[in-house]
KEPA-399675 format. One line per field, with one value per atom (N, C-alpha, C): x, y negated, z negated; atom name; residue in three letters; residue number from 1. Coordinates in Angstrom, 3 decimals. Atoms other than C-alpha are relative to their C-alpha. Example, Ala and Ser with C-alpha at 12.3 -4.5 7.8 and 13.67 -1.06 7.14 Angstrom:
x: 0.890;12.300;0.900;-0.820;13.670;-0.770
y: 1.190;4.500;-1.200;1.190;1.060;-1.090
z: 0.000;-7.800;0.000;0.060;-7.140;-0.730
gumar: N;CA;C;N;CA;C
nudo: Ala;Ala;Ala;Ser;Ser;Ser
gudo: 1;1;1;2;2;2
END
This chain:
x: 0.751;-4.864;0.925;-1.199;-1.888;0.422;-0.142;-0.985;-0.292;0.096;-2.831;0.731;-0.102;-1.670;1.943;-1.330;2.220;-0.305;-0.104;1.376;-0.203;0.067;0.195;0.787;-1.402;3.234;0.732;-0.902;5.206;-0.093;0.187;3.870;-0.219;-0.006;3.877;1.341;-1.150;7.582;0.151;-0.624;7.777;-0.320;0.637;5.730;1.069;-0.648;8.093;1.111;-1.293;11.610;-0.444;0.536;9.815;0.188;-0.032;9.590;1.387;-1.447;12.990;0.463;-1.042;14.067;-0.023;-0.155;12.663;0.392;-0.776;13.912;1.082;-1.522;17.384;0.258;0.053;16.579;0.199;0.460;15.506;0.744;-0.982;18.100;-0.705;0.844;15.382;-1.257;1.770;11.560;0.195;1.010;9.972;-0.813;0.641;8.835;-0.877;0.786;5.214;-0.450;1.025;5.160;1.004;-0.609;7.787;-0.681;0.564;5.662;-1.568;1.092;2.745;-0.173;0.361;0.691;0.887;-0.997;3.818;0.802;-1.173;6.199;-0.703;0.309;6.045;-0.531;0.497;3.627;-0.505;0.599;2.315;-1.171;1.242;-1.157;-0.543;0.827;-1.970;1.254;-1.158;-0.148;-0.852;0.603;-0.442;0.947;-0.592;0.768;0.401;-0.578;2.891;0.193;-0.728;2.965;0.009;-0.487;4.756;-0.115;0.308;4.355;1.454;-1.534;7.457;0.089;-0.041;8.732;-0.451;0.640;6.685;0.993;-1.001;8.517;-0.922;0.875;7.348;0.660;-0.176;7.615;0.033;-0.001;6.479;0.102;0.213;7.010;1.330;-1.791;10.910;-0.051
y: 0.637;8.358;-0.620;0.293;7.203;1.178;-0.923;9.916;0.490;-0.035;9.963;-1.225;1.131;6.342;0.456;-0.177;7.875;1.004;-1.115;10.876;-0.483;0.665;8.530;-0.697;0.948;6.187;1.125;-0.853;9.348;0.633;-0.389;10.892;-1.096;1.059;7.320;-0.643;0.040;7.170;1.060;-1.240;10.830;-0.396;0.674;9.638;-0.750;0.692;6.582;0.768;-0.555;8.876;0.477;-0.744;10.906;-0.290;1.323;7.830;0.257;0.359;6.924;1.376;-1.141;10.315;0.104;-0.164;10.493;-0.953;0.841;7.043;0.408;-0.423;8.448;1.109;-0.868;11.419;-0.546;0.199;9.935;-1.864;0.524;7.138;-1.787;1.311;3.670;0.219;-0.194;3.201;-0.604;-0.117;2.810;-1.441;0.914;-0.680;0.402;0.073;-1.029;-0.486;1.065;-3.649;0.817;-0.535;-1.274;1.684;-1.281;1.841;-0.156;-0.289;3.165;1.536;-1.387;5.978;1.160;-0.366;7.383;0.840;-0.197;8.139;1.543;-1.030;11.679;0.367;-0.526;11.814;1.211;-1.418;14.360;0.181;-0.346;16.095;-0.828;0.136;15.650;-0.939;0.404;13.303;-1.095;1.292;10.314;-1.336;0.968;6.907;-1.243;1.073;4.314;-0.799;1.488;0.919;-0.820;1.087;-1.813;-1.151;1.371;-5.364;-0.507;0.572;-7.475;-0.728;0.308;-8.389;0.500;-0.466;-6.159;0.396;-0.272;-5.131;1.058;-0.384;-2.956;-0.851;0.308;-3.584;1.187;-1.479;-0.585;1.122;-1.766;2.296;0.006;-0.522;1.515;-0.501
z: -1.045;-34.534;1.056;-0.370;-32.934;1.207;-1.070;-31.219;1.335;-1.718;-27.729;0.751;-0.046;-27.535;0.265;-0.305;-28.049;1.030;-1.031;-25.678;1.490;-1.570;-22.919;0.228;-0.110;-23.268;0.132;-0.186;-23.510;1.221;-1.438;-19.919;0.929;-1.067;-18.474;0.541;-0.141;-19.018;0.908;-1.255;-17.489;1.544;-1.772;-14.387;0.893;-0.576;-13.813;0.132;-0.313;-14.367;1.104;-1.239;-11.655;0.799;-0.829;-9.095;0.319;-0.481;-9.840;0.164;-0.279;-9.265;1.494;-1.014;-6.227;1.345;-0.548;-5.215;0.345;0.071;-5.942;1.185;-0.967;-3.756;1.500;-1.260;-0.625;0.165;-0.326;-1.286;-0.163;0.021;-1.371;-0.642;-0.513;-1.440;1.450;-1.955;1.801;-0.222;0.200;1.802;1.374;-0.668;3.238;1.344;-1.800;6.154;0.767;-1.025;7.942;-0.006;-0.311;7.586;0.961;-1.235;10.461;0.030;0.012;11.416;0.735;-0.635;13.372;-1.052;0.617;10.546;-0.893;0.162;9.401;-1.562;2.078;5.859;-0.139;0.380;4.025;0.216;-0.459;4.635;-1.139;0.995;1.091;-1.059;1.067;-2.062;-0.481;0.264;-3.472;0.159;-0.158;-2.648;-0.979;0.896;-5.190;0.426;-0.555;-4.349;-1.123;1.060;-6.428;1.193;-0.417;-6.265;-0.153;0.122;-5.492;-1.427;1.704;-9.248;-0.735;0.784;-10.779;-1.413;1.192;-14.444;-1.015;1.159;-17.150;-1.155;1.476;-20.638;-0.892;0.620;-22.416;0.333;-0.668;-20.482;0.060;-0.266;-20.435;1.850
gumar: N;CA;C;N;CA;C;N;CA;C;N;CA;C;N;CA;C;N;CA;C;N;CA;C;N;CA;C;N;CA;C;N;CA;C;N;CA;C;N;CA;C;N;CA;C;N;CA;C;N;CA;C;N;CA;C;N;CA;C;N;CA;C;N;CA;C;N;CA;C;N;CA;C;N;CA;C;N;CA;C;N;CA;C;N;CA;C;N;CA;C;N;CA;C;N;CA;C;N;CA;C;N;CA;C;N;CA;C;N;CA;C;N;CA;C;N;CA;C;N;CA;C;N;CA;C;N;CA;C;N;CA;C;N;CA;C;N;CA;C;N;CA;C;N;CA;C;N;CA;C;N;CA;C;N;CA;C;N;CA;C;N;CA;C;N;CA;C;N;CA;C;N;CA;C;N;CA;C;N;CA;C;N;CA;C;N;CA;C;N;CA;C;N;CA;C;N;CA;C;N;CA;C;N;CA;C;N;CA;C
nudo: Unk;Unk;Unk;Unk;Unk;Unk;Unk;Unk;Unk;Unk;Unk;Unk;Unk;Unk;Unk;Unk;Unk;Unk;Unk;Unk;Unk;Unk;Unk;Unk;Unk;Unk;Unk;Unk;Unk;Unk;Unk;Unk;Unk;Unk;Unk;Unk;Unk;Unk;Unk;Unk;Unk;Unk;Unk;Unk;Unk;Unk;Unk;Unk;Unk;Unk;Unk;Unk;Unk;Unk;Unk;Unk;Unk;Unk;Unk;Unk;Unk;Unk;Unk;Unk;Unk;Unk;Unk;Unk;Unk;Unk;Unk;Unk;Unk;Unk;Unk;Unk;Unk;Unk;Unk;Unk;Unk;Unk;Unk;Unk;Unk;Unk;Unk;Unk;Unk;Unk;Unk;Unk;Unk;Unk;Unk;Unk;Unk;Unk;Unk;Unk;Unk;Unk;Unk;Unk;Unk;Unk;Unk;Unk;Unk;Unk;Unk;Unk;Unk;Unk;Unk;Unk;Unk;Unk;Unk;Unk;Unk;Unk;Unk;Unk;Unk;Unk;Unk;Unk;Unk;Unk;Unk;Unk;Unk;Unk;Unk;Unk;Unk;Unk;Unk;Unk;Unk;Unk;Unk;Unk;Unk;Unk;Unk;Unk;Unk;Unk;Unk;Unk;Unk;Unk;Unk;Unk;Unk;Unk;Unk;Unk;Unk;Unk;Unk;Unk;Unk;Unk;Unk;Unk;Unk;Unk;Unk;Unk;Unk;Unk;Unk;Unk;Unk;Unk;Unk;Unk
gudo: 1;1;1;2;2;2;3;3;3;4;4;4;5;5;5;6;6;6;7;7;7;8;8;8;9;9;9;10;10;10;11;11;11;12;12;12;13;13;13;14;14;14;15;15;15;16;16;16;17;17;17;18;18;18;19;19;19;20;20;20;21;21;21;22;22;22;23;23;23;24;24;24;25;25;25;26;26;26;27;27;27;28;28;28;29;29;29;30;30;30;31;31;31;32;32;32;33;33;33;34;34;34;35;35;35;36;36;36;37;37;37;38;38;38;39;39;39;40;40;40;41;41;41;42;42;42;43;43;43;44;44;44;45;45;45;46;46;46;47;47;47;48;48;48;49;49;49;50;50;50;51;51;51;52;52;52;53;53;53;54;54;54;55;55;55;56;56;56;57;57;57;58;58;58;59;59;59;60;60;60
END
């Protein structure tokens, strides 16, 4: 019974390496109060926003 419980902790870790990968890529995040409808986004995606201090615990 256990097991969806490790499989969703286990793809919630993949999710975040993801993030930070693509932090690493593109060198920062993009903090919010300096972004506008100007700056070149995608048609389609999805948007991550963290809270200042935010931390995990269990996801690593």
């Amino acid at each position: 019974m256990n097991e969806p419980i490790n499989d969703r902790l286990k793809e919630l870790k993949r999710f975040y390496d993801l993030l930070a990968h693509l932090e690493y890529k593109n060198g920062t995040k993009i903090n919010l109060s300096i972004c506008n409808g100007k700056m070149n986004w995608p048609k389609q995606g999805i948007y991550v926003f963290y809270e200042a201090g935010e931390s995990r615990t269990e996801s690593g």
